[in-house]
N, C-alpha and C positions, 0 to 999 in steps of 0.2 A: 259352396264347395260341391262339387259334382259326387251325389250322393254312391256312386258305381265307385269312385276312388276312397270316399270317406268307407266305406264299407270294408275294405279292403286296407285300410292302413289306422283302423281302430285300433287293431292290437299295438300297430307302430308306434302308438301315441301312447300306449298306457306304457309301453315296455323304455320309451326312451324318456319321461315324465321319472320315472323309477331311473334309471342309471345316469339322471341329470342328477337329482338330489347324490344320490350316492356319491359320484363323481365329484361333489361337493364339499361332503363332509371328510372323504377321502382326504384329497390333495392337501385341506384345510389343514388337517391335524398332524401332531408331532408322529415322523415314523422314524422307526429305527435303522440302519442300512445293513439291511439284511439283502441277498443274492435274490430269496425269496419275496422281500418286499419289492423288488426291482422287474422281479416278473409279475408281480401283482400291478402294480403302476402301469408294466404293457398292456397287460390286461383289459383294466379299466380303458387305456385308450384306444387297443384299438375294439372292443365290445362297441365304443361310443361310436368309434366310426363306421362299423359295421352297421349299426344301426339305421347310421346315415344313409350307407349306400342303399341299406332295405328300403326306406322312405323312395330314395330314386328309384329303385327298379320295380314297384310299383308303379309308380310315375309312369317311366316308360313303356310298360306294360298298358297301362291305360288309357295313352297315348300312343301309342303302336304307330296307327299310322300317319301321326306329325311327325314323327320322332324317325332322326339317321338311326341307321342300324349301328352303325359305330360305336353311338351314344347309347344303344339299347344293350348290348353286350360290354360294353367300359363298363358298364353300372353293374352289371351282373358280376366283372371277374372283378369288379372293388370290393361288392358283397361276398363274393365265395375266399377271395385273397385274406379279407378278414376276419372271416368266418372259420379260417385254417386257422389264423395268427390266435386269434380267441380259444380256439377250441387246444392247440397244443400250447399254450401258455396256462389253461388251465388243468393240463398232465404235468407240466413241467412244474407248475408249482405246488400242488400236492405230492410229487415225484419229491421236490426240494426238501419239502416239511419232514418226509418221510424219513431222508436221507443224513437229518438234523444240519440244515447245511450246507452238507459238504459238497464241492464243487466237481463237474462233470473232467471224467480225463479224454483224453485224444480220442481213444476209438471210440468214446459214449457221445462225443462232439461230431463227428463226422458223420455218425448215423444221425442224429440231428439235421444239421446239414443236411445229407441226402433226403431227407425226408420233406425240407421247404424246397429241394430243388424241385424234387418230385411233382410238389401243390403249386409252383410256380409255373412252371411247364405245362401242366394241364390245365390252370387256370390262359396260360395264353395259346395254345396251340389245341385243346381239346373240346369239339362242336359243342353247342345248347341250341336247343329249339324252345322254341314258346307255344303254349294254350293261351290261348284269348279267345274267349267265348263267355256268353252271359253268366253261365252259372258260375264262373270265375279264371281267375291267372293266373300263372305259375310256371317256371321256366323246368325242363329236363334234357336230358341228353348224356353223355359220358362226362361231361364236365361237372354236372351235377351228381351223377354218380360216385363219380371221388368224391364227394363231400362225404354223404354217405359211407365210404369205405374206410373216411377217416374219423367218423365218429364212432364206427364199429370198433377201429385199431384201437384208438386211444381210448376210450370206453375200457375196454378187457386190459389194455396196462397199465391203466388207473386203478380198476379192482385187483388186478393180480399185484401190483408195486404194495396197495394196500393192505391184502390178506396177507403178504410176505414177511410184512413186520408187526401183526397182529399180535403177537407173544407181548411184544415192548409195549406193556402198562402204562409209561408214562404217557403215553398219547394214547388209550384209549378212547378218551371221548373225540379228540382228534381226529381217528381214523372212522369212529359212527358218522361223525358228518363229513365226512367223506363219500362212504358208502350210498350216505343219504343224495349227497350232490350227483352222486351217478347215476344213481334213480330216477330224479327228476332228468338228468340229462337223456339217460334212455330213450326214459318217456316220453319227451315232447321231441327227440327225434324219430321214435317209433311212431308219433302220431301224425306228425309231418311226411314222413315215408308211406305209410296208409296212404292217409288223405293229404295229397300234395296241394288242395284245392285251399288248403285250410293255411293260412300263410304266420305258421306258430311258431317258426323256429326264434325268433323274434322275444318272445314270453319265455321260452327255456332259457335263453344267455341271462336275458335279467334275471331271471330268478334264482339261478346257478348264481350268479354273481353276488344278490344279496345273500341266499344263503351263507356262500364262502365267506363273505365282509362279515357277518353277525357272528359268525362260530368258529372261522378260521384266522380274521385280522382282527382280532378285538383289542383295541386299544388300550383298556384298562388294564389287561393282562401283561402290560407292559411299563406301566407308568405309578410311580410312588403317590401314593392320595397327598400328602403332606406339602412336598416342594415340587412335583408333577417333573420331575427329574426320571426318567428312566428307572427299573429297578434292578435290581439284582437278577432276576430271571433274564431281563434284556441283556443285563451284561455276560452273563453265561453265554447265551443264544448267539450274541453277539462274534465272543469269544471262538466260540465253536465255528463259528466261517472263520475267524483270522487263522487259526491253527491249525486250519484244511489248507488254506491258500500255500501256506508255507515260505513266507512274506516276515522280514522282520518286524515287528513292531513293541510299542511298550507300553507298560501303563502307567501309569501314575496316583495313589489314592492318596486323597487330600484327609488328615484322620484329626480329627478335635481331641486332643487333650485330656485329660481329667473331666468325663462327659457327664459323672455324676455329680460334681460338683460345679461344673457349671449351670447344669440344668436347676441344679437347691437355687443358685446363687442370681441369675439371670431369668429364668423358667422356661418351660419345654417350645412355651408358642414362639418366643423371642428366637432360641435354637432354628428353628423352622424355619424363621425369615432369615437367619444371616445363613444357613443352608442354601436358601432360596437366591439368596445374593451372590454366594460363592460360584452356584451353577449359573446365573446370567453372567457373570464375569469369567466364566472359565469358556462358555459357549460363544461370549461375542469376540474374548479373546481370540483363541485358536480354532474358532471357525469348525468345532467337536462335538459332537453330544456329550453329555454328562449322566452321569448315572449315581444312583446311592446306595450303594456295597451294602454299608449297614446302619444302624442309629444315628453313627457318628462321623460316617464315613462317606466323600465323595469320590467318584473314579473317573478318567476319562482316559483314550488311549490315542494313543501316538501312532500314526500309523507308515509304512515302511519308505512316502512319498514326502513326508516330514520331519522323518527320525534324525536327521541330520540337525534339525535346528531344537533339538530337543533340551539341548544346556541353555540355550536363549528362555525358552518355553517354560526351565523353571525358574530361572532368571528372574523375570516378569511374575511368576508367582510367589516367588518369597519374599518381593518386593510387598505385592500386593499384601501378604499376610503382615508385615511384618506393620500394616497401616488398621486401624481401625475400621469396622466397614458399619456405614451409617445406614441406619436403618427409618422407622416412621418416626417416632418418639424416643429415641436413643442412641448413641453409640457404643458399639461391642467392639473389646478388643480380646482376641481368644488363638490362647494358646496353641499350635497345630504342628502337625511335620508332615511332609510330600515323601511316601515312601516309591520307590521307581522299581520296576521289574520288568526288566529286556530278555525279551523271546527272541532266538533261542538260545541267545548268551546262560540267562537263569535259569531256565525250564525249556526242554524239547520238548519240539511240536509235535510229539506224538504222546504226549504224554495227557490227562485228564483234566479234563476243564475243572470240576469242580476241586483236584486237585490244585490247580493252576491258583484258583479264587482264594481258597486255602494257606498258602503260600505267600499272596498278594496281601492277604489281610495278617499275617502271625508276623506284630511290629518287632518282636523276640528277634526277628534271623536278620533284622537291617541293621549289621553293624560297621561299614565304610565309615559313616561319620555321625556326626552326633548332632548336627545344626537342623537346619529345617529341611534339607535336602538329605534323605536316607537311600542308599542302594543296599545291594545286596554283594555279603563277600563270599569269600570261598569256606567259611564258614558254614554259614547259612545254606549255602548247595549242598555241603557234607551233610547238616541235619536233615535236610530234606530225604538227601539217596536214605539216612539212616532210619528216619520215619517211616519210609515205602520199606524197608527192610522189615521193621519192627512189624507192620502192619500186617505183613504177608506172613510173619513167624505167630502171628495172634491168631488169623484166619487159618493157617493148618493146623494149630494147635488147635482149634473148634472143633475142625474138620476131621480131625483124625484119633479125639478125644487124649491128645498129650502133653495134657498139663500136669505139673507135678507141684504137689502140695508139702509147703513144710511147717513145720508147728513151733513157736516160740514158749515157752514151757511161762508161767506167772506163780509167783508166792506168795502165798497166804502168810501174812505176820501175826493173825490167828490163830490158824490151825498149825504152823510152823512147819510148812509141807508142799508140796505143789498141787496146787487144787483147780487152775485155769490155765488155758493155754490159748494164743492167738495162729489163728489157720492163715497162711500167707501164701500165696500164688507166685511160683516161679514158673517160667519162660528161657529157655536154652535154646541156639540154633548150631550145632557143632560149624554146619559149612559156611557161613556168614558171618554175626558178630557174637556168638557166642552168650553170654547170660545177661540177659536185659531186666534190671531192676521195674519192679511194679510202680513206679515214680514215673516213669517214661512210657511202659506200655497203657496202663489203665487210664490215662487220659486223654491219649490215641483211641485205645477202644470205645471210649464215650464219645469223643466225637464223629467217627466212625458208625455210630450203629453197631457195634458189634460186642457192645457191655453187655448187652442184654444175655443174649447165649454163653459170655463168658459167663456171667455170673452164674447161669443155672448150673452149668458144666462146676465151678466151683462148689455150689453146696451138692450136688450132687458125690464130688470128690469126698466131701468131708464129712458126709451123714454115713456112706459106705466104709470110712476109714473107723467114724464112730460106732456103727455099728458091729462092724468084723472086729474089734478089738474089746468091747464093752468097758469102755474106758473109768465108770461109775466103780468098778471092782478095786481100781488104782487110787479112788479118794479123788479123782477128777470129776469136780462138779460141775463145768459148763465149758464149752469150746468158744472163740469168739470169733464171727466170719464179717466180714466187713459190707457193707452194703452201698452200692454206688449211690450217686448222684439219681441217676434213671430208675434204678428199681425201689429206690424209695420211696419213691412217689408213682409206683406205679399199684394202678388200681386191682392188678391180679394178685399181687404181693401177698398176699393173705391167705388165697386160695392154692399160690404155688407151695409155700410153706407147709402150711398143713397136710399136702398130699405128698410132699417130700419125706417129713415127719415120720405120718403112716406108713408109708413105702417102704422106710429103713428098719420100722420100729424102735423110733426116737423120742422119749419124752421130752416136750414142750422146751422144762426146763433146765435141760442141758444144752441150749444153744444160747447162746448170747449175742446180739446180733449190734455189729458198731457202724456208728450212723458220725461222719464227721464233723467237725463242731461249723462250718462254712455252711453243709449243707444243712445240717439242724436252724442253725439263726434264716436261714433264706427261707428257707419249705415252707411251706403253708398249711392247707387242709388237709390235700390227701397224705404227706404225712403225718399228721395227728390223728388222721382216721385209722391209717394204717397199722402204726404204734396202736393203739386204743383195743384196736381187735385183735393183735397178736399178742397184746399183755392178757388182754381177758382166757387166749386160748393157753398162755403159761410163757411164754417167751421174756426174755428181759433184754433191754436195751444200754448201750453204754456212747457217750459222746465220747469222741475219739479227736486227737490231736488239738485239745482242750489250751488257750493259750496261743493259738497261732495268727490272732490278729482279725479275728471277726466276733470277738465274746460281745455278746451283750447279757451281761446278768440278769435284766430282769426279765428275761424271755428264757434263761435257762432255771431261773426260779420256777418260772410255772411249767416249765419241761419235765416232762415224766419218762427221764434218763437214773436206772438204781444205779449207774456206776460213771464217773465221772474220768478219762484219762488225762492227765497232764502230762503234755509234750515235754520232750528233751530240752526243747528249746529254752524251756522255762527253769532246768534243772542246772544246763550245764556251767551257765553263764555264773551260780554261786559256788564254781570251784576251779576261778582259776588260780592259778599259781600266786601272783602278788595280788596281796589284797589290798582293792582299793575302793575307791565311792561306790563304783559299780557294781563289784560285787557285794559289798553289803545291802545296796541297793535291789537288788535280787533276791539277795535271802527275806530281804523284809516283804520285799509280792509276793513269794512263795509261800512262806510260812502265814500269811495273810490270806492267802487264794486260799490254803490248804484247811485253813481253821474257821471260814468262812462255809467251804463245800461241806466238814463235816457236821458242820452246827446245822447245816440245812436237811442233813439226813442223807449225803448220798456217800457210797463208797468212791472211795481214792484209788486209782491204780497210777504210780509214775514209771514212763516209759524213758529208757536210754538209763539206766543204770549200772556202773561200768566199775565203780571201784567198791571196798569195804567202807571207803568214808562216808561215800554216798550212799550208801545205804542207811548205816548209822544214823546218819544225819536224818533221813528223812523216815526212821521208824522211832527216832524221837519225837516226830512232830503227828505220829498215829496214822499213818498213811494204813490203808486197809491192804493192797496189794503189789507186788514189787516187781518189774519188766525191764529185762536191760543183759547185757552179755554179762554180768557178773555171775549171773545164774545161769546161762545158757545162750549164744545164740539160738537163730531159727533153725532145727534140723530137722532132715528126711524122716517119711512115717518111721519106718521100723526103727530110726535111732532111737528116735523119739518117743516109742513105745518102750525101749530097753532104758533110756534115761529116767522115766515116770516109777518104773517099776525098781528102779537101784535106788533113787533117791527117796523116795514116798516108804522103801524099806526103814530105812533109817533116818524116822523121824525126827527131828530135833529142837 
């Protein structure tokens, strides 16, 4: 090889060696169809072909005078034509990421537009001259020049698009290799600009390119490790372009059954491969990606150029389920249902992806029909509006510190007086729905994120209510405030308490703090750690809604719970009206349960207590403390302070 040409298209070779393999592993692999992946794919082509044409206009360069002149500038405007197309596909696509999405309108398209007519025009219509001489080659002129003034352009509205959304944490590291990509872009065209002699602009695409592929197309960030099915992040991202386009479409999430008792019964790796199967048959089916919502959940979506054959589409899939699907060493036959949700029939397209997801997965609101095919009624859209109601009535109640607290008064069949009281969180919106039971809000707010500041706002209500009232002067020995799911187990729990405590000037043990019996049998360590340090510091704990279908005794045996509540559920069932198996049937778990918790040492409280029989009834059988409207509903502080103080008068 002519050592004058090798010289000069060394870098050529390292830089297109590099966006061969890439090019490779690219195409190879599963992408998701994203607008952004679509500009990435030009990208990669035409970088390659750009490349190409650098290889030739060396060449011709080198060759100068064999070479038509024709041949000598076709090679250059292929190089600079794709050197545009590279260089504004790699604005456009960062611009995309940035934008999560969403697609360009008319007047952001035109400027567009104008912009390739621009680099069009002056790639055919604007001079280049050439250097050829020993110490090297290298083409300039005003044709060259626009290059130059388009790396400067896009350069600045790459960092400015960047620095604009800078605030939005979720792409943080996102936006640093960003940053970093324009860096290197600068640079190897500020060094090409210096020294023209030096033919590097070559080294800068490849390297831009791999950086972008390593930090900005990362595969894995997309793809389930288990069935290599898309993940849930994809389908959000996904999402989020359909519901910019504003295009109908629908999805479909294919949901397993009874997931823990399949997995006891079959096992988890067995799961995995008929997941694994369900996605090659749902992808070779309707010609879709597939994706996996969650555990037990497949999703794939219907898009607005298909929607029409979408009853055939489940057709064909409930056929399929309703067949066994054969695996390596076995055959699985598993129970499932296809729940469907049509955009923007169910959900407007302006409305929240993660809500969207939300929706997609809560099997609760699919109630058209009951087979393997579920939609959604008009039902299920009213819960929705009324869940965004509820949500937004939690979130100004945060915000604006206006929750109100009412107190359900308990009796001592000791001391024959009222000595405990349970603190309960009410939620009113005068101009929307009015008073929203805590059965409905607080497990919105857990899913939500927004448990956490409820609850502190809660004891905060109620340390301030115990303090300004000095409740201990009335014969009331302890409050009882309930504690979520999340703050149970969370590791500040300990430290919030105790500076709560101090702050009101609240002894230890006048709080009682009730931990639900679902969430007591699930928790693990850091509730037991948590319990351990707030008994040592004086607190006492009580399981709550005791009897609702997750006991296991011999986990509440070694639970270090001093008060035990037994749900309604468990109370009301032995008094109904005609007595029959069932209800005797009941009184004997009860009286059972009851005389079982006291042998073990812990106190009894029965909650939903409504008549004198029932009372009777179960202060024959030694219950420690008594909770129910016979004594009081839940009422507002100051009632509830003039209740404590009339009745605690007259002891009896």
């Amino acid at each position: 090889m002519n050592s004058f040409l090798f010289n000069h298209i060394k870098f050529q070779i390292a830089s297109l060696s590099i966006m061969l393999i890439l090019e490779v592993i690219y195409f190879l692999r599963p992408k998701i169809k994203l607008l952004s992946n679509k500009i990435f794919s030009v990208l990669m082509v035409s970088a390659l072909l750009y490349l190409l044409f650098d290889f030739a206009t060396v060449f011709a360069l080198v060759y100068f005078d064999s070479c038509p002149l024709w041949f000598v500038r076709f090679t250059h405007q292929g190089f600079i034509i794709f050197l545009y197309i590279a260089l504004s596909c790699i604005y456009l696509y960062i611009d995309i990421l940035n934008r999560n999405q969403r697609r360009y309108s008319k007047p952001e398209l035109s400027v567009i537009i104008v912009s390739y007519v621009f680099a069009l025009a002056s790639v055919l219509f604007a001079p280049i001259d050439y250097y050829i001489e020993e110490d090297g080659i290298y083409s300039f002129g005003l044709m060259v020049n626009c290059v130059y003034a388009v790396l400067i352009i896009y350069s600045a509205m790459t960092v400015f698009q960047t620095l604009r959304h800078w605030k939005n944490k979720a792409h943080r590291k996102q936006k640093i290799c960003v940053l970093m990509t324009m860096a290197l872009w600068v640079g190897f065209g500020g060094v090409q600009i210096i020294e023209p002699k030096i033919l590097i602009s070559s080294v800068g695409i490849s390297a831009i390119i791999l950086l972008m592929f390593l930090s900005l197309e990362n595969p894995s960030e997309y793809l389930d490790s288990e069935t290599r099915a898309f993940n849930y992040y994809a389908l959000k991202t996904v999402l989020q372009e359909f519901m910019s386009c504003k295009k109908n479409y629908a999805i479909v999430s294919m949901e397993l059954d009874e997931a823990s008792i399949i997995e006891n019964y079959v096992g988890t790796n067995v799961i995995a491969e008929t997941l694994v199967e369900i996605k090659q048959f749902v992808e070779k089916s309707f010609k879709t990606q597939c994706y996996r919502m969650n555990r037990m959940t497949l999703a794939f979506i219907v898009d607005n150029k298909h929607i029409s054959k979408i009853d055939t589409c489940l057709e064909i899939l409930a056929d399929r389920f309703s067949r066994p699907w054969e695996l390596k060493d076995r055959s699985v036959r598993l129970n499932a249902h296809a729940n469907v949700l049509f955009c923007p029939e169910d959900f407007p397209f302006d409305g929240q992806v993660v809500e969207l997801l939300d929706f997609a997965e809560d099997t609760e609101t699919y109630g058209r029909s009951i087979g393997f095919i579920r939609r959604i009624d008009d039902k299920a859209r009213e819960k929705r509006i009324r869940s965004r109601q509820i949500l937004h009535i939690v979130s100004e109640s945060i915000k604006n510190n206006s929750i109100v607290m009412y107190y359900q008064p308990i009796y001592s069949l000791a001391e024959k007086r009222f000595t405990n009281a349970e603190a309960l969180v009410r939620l009113k919106d005068e101009n929307t729905i009015g008073y929203v039971s805590p059965e409905e809000f607080i497990p919105l707010a857990e899913k939500k994120g927004m448990i956490m500041p409820l609850s502190n706002l809660i004891f905060n209500h109620v340390f301030a209510f115990m303090s300004e009232n000095n409740l201990k002067k009335q014969h009331m020995n302890h409050i009882e405030v309930n504690l979520s799911g999340l703050q149970s187990v969370d590791a500040n729990l300990p430290k919030l308490m105790k500076s709560l405590l101090m702050k009101y000037n609240i002894a230890p043990d006048c709080v009682n703090l009730e931990i639900t019996e679902s969430i007591a049998v699930t928790s693990g360590y850091m509730l037991k750690k948590n319990m351990e340090e707030l008994k040592k510091f004086g607190c006492s704990f009580s399981m709550d809604d005791f009897g609702t279908g997750y006991s296991n005794l011999s986990r509440i045996a070694k639970a270090d719970f001093e008060m035990i509540k037994i749900d309604k559920s468990l109370l009301w069932p032995c008094f109904k009206e005609d007595e029959t198996e069932g209800t005797k049937n009941a009184k004997i778990l009860l009286e059972n349960m009851i005389s079982m918790l006291l042998k073990m040492g812990r106190k009894i409280v029965v909650e939903g207590i409504e008549t004198k029989e029932q009372f009777d009834y179960l202060a024959s059988l030694g219950i420690t403390y008594a909770q129910g409207f016979y004594f009081s509903k839940p009422i507002p502080e100051e009632e509830f302070v003039k209740f404590i103080a009339e009745k605690n008068s007259k002891r009896s």
